[in-house]
TIVO-2410 file (N, C-alpha, C; in nm, 3 decimals):
# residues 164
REC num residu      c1      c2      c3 atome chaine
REC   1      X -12.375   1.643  16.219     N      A
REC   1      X -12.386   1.498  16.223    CA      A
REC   1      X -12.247   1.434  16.207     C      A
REC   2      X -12.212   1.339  16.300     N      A
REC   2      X -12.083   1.287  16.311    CA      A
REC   2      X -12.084   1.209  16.169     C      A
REC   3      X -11.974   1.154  16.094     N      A
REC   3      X -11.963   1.062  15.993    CA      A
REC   3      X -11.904   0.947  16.027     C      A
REC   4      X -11.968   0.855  15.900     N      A
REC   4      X -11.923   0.703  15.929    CA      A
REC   4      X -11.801   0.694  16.016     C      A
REC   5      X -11.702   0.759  15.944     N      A
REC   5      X -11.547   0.695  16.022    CA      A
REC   5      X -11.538   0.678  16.197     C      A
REC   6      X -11.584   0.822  16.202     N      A
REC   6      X -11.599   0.871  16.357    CA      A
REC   6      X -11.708   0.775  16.450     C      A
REC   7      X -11.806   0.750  16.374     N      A
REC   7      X -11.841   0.634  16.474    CA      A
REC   7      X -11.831   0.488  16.450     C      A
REC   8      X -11.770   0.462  16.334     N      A
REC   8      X -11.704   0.289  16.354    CA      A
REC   8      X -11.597   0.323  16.447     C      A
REC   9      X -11.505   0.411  16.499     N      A
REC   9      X -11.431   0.449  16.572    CA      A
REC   9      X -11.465   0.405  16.710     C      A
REC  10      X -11.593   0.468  16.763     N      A
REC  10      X -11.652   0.436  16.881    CA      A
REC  10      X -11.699   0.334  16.874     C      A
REC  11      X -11.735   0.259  16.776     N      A
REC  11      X -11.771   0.149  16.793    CA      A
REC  11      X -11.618   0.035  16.820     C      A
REC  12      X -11.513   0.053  16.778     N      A
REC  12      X -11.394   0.000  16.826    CA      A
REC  12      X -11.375   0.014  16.989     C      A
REC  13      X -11.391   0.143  17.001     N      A
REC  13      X -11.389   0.165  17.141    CA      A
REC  13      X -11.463   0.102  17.195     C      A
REC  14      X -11.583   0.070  17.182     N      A
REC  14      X -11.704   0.051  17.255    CA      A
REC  14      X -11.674  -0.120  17.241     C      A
REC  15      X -11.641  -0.211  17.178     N      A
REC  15      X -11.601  -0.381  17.133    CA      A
REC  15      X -11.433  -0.376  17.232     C      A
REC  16      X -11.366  -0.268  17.263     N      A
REC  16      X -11.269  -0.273  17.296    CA      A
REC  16      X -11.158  -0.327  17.261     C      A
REC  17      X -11.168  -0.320  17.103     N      A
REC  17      X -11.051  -0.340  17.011    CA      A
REC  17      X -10.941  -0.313  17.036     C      A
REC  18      X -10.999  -0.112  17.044     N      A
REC  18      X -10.906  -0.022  17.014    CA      A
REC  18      X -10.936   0.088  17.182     C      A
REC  19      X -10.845   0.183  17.187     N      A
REC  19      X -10.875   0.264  17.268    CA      A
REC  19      X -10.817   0.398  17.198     C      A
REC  20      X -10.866   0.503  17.288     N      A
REC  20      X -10.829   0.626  17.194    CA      A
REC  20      X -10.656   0.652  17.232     C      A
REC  21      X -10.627   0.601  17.277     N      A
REC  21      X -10.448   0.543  17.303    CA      A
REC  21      X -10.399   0.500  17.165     C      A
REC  22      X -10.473   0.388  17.129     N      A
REC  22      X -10.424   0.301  17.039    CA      A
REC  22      X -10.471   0.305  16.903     C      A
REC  23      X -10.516   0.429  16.855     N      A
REC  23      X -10.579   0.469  16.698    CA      A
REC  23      X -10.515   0.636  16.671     C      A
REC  24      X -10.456   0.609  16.595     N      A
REC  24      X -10.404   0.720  16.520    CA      A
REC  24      X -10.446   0.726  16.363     C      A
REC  25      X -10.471   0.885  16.323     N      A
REC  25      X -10.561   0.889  16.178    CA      A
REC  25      X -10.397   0.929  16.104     C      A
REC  26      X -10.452   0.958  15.984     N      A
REC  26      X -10.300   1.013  15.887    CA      A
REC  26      X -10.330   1.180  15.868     C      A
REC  27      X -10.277   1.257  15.845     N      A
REC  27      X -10.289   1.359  15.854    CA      A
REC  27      X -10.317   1.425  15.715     C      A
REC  28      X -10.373   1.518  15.682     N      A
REC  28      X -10.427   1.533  15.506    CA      A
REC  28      X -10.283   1.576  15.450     C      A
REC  29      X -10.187   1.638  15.501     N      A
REC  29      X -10.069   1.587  15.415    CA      A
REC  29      X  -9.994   1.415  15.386     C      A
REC  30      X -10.051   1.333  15.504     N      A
REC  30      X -10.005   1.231  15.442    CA      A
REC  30      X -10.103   1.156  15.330     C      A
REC  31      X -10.239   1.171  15.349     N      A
REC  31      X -10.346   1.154  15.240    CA      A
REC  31      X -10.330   1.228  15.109     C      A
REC  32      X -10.245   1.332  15.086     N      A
REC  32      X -10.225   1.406  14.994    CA      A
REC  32      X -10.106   1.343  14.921     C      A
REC  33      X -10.001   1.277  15.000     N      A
REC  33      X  -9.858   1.215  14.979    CA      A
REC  33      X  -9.923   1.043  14.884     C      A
REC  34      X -10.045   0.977  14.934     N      A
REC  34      X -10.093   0.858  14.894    CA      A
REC  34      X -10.138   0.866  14.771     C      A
REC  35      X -10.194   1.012  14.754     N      A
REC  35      X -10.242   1.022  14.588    CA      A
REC  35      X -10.140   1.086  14.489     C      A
REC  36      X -10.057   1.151  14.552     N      A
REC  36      X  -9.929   1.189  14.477    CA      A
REC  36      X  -9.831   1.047  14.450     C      A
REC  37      X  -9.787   0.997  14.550     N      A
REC  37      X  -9.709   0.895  14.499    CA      A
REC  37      X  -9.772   0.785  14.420     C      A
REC  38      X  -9.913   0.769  14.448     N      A
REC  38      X  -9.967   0.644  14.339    CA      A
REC  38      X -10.053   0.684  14.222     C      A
REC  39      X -10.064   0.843  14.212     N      A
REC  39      X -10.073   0.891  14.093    CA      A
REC  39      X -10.252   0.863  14.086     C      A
REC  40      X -10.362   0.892  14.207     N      A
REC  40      X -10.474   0.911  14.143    CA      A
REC  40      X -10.561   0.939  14.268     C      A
REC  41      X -10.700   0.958  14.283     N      A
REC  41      X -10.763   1.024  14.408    CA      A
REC  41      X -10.800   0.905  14.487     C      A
REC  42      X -10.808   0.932  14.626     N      A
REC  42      X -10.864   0.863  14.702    CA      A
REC  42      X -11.044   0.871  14.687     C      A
REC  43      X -11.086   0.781  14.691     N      A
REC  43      X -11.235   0.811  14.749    CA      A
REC  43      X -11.262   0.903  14.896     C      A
REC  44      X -11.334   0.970  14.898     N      A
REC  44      X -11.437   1.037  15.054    CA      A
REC  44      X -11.413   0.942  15.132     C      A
REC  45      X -11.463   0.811  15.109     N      A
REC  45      X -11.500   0.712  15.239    CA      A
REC  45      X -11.352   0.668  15.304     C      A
REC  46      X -11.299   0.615  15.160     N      A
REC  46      X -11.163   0.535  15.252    CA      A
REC  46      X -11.060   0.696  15.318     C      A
REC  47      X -11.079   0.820  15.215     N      A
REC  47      X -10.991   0.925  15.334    CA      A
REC  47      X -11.045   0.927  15.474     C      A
REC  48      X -11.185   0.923  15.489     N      A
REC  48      X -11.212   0.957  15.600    CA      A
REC  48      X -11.194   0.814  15.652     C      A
REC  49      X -11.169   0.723  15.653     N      A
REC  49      X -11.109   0.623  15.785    CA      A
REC  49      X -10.950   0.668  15.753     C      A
REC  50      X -10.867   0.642  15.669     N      A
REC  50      X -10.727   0.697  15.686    CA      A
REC  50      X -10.723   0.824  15.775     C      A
REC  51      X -10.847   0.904  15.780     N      A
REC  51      X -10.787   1.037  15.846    CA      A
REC  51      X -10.819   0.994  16.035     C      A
REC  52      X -10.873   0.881  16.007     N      A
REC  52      X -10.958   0.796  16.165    CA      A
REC  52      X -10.825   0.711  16.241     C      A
REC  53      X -10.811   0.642  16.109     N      A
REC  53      X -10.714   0.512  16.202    CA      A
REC  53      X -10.595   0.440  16.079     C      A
REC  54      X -10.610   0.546  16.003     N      A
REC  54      X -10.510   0.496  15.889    CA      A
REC  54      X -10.343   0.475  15.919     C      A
REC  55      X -10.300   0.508  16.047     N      A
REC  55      X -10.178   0.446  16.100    CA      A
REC  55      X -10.182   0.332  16.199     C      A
REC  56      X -10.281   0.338  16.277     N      A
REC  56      X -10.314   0.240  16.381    CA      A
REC  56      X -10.451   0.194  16.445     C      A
REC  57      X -10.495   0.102  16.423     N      A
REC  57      X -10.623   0.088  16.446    CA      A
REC  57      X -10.652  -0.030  16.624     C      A
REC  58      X -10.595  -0.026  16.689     N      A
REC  58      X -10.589  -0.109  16.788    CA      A
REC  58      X -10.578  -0.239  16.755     C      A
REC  59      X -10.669  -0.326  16.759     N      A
REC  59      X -10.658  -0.496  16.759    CA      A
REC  59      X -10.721  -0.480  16.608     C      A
REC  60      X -10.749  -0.416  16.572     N      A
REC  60      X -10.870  -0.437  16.443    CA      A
REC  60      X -10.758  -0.418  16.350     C      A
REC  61      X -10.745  -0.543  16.237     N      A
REC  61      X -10.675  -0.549  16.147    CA      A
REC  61      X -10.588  -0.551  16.147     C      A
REC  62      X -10.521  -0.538  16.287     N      A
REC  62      X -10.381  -0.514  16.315    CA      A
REC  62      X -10.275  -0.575  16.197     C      A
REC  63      X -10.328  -0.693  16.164     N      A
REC  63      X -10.268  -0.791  16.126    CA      A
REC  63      X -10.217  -0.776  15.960     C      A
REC  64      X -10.332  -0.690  15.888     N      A
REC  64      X -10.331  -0.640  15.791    CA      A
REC  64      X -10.173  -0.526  15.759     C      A
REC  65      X -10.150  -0.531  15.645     N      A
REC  65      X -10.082  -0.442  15.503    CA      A
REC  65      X -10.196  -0.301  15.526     C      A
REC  66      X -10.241  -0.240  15.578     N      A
REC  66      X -10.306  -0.156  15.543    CA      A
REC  66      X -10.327   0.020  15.564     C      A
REC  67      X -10.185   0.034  15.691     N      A
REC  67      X -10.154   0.109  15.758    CA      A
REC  67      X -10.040   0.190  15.723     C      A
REC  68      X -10.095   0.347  15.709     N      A
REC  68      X  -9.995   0.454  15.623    CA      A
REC  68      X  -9.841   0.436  15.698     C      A
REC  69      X  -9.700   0.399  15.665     N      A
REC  69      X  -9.682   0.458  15.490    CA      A
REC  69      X  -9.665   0.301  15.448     C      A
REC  70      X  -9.696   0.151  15.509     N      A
REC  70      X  -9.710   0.078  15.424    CA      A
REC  70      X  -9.788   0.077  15.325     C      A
REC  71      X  -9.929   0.117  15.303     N      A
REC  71      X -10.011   0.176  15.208    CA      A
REC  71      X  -9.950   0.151  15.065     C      A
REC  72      X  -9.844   0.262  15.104     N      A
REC  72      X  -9.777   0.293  15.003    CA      A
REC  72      X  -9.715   0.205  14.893     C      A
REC  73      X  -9.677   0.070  14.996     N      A
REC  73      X  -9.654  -0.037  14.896    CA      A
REC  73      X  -9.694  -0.172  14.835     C      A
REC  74      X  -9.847  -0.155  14.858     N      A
REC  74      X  -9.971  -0.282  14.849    CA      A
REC  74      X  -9.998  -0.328  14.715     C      A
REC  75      X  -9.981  -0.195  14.639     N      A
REC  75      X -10.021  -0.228  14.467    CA      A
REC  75      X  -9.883  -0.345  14.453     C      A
REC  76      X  -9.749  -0.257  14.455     N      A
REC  76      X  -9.645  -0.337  14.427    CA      A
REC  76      X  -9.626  -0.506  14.454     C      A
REC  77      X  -9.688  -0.521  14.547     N      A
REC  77      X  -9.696  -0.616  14.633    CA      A
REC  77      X  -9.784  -0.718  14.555     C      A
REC  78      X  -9.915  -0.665  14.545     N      A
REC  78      X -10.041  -0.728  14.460    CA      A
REC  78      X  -9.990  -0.785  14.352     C      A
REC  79      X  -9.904  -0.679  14.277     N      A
REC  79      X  -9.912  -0.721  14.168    CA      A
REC  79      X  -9.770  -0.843  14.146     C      A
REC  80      X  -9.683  -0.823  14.210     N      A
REC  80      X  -9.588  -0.971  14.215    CA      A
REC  80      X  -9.687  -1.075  14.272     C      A
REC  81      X  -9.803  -1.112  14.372     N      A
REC  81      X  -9.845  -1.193  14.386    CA      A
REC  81      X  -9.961  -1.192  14.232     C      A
REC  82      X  -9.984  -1.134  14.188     N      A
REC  82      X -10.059  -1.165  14.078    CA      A
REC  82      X  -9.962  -1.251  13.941     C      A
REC  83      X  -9.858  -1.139  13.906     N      A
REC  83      X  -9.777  -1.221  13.803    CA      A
REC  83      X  -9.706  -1.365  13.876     C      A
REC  84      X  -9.707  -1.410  13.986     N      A
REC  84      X  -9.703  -1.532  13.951    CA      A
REC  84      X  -9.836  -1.637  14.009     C      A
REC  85      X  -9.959  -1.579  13.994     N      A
REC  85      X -10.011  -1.668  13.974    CA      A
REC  85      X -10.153  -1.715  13.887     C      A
REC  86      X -10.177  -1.559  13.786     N      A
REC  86      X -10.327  -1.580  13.735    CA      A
REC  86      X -10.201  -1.446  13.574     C      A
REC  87      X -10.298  -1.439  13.497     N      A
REC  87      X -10.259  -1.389  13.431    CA      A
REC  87      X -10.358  -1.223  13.401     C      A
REC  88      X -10.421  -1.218  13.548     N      A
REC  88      X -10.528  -1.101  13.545    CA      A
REC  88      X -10.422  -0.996  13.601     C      A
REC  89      X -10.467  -0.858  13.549     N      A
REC  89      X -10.407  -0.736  13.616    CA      A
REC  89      X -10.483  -0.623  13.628     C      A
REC  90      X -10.398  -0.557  13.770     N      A
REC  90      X -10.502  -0.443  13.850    CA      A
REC  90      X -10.443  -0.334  13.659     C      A
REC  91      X -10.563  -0.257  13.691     N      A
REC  91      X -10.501  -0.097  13.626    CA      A
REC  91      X -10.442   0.004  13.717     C      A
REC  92      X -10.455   0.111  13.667     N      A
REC  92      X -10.315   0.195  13.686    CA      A
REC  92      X -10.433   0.254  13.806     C      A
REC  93      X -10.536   0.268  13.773     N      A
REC  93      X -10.672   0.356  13.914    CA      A
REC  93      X -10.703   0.254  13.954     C      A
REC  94      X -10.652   0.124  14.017     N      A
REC  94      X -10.673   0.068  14.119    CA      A
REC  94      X -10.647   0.060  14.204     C      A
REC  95      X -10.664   0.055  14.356     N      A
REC  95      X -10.539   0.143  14.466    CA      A
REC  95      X -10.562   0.010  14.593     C      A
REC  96      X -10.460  -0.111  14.605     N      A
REC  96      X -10.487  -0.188  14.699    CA      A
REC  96      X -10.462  -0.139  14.837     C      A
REC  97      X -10.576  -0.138  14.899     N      A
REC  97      X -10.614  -0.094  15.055    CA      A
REC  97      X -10.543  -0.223  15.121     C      A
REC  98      X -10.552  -0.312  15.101     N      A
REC  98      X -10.518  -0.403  15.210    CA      A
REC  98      X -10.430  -0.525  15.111     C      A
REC  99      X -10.332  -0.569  15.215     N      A
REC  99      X -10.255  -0.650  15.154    CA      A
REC  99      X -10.212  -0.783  15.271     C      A
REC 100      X -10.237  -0.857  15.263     N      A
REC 100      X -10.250  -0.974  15.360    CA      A
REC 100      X -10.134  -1.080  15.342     C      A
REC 101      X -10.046  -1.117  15.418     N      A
REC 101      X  -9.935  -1.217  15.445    CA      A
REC 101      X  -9.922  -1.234  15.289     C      A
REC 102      X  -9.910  -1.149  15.195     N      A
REC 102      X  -9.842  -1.214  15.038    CA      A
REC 102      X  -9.935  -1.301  15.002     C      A
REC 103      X -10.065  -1.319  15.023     N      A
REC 103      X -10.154  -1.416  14.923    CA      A
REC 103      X -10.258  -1.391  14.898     C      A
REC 104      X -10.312  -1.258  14.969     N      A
REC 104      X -10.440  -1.183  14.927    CA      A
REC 104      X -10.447  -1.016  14.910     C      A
REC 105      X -10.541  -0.980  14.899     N      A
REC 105      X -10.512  -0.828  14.856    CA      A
REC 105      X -10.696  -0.785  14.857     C      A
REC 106      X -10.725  -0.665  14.890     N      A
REC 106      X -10.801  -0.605  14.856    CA      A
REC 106      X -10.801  -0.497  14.787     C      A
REC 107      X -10.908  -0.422  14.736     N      A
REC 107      X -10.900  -0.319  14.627    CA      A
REC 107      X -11.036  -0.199  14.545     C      A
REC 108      X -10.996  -0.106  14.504     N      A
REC 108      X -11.135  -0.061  14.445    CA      A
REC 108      X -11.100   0.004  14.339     C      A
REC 109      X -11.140   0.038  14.269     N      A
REC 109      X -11.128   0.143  14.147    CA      A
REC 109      X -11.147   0.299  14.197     C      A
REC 110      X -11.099   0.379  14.112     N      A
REC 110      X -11.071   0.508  14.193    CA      A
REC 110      X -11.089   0.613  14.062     C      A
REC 111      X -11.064   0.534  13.932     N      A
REC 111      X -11.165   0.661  13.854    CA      A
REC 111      X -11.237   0.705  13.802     C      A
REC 112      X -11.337   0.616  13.861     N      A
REC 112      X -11.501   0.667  13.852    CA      A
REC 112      X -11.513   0.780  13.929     C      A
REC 113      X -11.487   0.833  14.033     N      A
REC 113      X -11.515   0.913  14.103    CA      A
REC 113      X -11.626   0.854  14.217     C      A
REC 114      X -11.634   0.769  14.228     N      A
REC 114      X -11.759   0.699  14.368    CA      A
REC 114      X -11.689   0.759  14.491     C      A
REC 115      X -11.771   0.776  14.529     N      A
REC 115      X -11.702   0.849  14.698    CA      A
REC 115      X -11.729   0.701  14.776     C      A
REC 116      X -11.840   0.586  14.750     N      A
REC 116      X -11.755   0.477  14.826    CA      A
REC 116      X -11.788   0.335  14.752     C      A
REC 117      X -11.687   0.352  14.691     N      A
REC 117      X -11.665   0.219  14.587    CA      A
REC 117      X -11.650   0.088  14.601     C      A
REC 118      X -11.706  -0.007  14.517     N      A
REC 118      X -11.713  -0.156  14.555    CA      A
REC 118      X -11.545  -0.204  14.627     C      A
REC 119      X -11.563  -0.282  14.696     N      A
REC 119      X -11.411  -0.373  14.689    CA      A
REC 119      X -11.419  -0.515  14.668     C      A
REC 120      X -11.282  -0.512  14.579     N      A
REC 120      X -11.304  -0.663  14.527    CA      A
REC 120      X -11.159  -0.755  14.627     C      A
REC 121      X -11.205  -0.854  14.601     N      A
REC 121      X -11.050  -0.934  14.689    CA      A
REC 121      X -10.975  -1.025  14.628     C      A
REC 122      X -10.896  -1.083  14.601     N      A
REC 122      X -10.823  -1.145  14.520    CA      A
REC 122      X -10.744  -1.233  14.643     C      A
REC 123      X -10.737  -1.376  14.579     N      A
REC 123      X -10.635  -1.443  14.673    CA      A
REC 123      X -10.575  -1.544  14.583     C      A
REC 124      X -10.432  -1.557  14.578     N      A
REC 124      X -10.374  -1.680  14.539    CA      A
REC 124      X -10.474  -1.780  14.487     C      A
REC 125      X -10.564  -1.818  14.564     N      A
REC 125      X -10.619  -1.968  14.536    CA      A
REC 125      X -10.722  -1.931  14.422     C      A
REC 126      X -10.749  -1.835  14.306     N      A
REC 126      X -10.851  -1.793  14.236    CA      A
REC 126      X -10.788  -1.711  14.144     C      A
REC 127      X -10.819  -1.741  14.030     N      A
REC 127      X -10.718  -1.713  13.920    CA      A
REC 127      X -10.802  -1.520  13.862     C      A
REC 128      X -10.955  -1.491  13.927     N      A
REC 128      X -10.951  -1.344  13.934    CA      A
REC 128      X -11.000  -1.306  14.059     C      A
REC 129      X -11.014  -1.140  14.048     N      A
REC 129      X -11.072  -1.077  14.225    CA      A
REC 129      X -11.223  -1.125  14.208     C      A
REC 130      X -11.292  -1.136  14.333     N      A
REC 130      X -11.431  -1.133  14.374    CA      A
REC 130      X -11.502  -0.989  14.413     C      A
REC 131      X -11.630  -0.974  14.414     N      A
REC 131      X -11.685  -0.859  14.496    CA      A
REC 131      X -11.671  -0.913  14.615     C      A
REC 132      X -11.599  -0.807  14.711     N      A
REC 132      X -11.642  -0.862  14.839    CA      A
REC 132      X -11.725  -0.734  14.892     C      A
REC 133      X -11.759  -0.678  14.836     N      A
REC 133      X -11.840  -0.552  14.928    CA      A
REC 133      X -11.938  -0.452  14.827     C      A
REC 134      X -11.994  -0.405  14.800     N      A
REC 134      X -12.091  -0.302  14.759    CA      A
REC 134      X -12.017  -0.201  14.755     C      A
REC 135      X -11.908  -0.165  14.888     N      A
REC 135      X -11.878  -0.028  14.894    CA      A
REC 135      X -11.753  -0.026  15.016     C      A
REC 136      X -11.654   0.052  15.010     N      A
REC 136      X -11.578   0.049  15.115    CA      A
REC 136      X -11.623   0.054  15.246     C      A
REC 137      X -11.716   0.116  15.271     N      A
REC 137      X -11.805   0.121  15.428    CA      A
REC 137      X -11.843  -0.020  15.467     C      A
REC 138      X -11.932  -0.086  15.319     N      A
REC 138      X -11.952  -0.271  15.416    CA      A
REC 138      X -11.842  -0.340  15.432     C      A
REC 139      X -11.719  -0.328  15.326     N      A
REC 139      X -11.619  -0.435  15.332    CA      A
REC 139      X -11.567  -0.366  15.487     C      A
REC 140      X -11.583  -0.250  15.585     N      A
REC 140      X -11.515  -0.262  15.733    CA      A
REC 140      X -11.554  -0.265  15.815     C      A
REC 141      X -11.716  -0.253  15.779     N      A
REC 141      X -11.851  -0.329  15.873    CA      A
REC 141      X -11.820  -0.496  15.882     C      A
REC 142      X -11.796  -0.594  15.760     N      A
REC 142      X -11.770  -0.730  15.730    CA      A
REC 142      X -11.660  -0.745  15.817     C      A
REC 143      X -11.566  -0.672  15.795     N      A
REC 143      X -11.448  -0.728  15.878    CA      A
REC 143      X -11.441  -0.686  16.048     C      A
REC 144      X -11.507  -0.592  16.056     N      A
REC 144      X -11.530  -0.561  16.215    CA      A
REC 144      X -11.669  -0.716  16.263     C      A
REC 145      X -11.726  -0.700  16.163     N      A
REC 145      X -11.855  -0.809  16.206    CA      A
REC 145      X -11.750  -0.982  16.227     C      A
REC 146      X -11.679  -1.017  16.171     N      A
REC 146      X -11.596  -1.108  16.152    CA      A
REC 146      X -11.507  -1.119  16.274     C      A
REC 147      X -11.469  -1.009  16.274     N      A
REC 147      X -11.410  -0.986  16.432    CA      A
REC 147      X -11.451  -1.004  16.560     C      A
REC 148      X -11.554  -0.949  16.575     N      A
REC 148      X -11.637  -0.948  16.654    CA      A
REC 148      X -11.733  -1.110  16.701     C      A
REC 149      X -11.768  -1.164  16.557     N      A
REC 149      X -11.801  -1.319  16.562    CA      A
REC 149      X -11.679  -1.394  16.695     C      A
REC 150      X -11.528  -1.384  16.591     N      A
REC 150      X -11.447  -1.436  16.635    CA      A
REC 150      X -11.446  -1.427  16.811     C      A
REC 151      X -11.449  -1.298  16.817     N      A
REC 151      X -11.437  -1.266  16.963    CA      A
REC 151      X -11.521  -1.282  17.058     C      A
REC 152      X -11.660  -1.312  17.040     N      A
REC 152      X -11.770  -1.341  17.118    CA      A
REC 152      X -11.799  -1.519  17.096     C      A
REC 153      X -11.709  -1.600  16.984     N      A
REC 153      X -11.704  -1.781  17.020    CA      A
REC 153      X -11.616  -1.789  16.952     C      A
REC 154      X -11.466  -1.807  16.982     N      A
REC 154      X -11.365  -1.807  16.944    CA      A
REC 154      X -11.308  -1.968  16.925     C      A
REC 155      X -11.408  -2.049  16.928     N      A
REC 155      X -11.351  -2.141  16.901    CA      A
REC 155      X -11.524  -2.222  16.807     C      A
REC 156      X -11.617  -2.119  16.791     N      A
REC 156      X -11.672  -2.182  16.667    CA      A
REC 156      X -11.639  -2.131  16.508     C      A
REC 157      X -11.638  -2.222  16.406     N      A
REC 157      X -11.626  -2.214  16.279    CA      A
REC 157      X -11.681  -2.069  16.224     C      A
REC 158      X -11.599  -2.005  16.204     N      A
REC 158      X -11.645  -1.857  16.135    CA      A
REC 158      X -11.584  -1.845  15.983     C      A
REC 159      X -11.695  -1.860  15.908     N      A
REC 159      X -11.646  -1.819  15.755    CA      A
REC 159      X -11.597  -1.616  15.734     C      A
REC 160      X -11.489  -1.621  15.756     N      A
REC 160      X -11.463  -1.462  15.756    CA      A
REC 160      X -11.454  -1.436  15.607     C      A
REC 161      X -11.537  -1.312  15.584     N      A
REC 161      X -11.505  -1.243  15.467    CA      A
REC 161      X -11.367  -1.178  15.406     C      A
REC 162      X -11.276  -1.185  15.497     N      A
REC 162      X -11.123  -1.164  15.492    CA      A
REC 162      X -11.045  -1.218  15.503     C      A
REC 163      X -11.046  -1.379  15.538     N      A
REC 163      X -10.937  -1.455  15.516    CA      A
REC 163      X -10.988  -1.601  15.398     C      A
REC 164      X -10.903  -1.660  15.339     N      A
REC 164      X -10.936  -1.772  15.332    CA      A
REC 164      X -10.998  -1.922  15.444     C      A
***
């Protein structure tokens, strides 16, 4: 049985986001390099999209902080947009997946051991993070669904779960 990653994959293909041209996964030494340098485990779910499209994902997210070896520097990032503007802070097993133009951030906890853990989002305008997802699998269902809104009436009002 194929897994999640592999067919939100085709499903990029299939919306024509992405093409198999334009998606590259990270390789388990560079997934091995993400938990060594930030000092804790990845979840199952989010390795297996890093091992999918964790360098390049076609049109999808393009836009996003979220792509190996920037990865690497999202916490850092988070957390200067946090100290100047709420007085809340990630812990040391929090690992920000996504990092957006310096005013938002996404995120999950990593030592519980959940193979696919809530994500919460945090933006400038809100002094803590929100749930935005149940689990890493809906928060890239939400943002492919958001996408997809956009792209099928691109000029009606879409409340996206990923931007302000």
């Amino acid at each position: 049985m194929r897994d999640w990653a592999n067919l939100f994959v085709e499903r990029l293909i299939r919306a024509k986001l992405a093409s198999p041209e334009t998606i590259e996964g990270c390789s388990e030494k560079e997934l091995v390099e993400i938990e060594r340098k930030l000092g804790l485990k990845l979840p199952e779910s989010y390795r297996r999209y890093m091992a999918s499209l964790g360098k390049v994902s076609g049109d999808f997210l393009s836009e996003c902080g979220m792509f190996y070896p920037d990865v690497l520097l999202n916490k850092e990032r988070a957390q200067t947009l946090l100290e100047n503007n709420t007085d809340f802070r990630l812990k040391d097993s929090d690992f920000v997946f996504v990092e957006r133009y310096g005013y938002q951030f996404f995120y999950f906890e990593t030592s519980d051991g959940n193979a696919n853990p809530p994500v919460l989002r945090y933006s400038e305008r809100s002094e803590s993070p929100i749930l935005l997802a149940k689990s890493f699998t809906e928060a890239m269902e939400l943002a492919l669904a958001d996408h997809l809104a956009i792209i099928e009436n691109p000029t009606a009002p879409i409340v996206s779960h990923f931007t302000d």
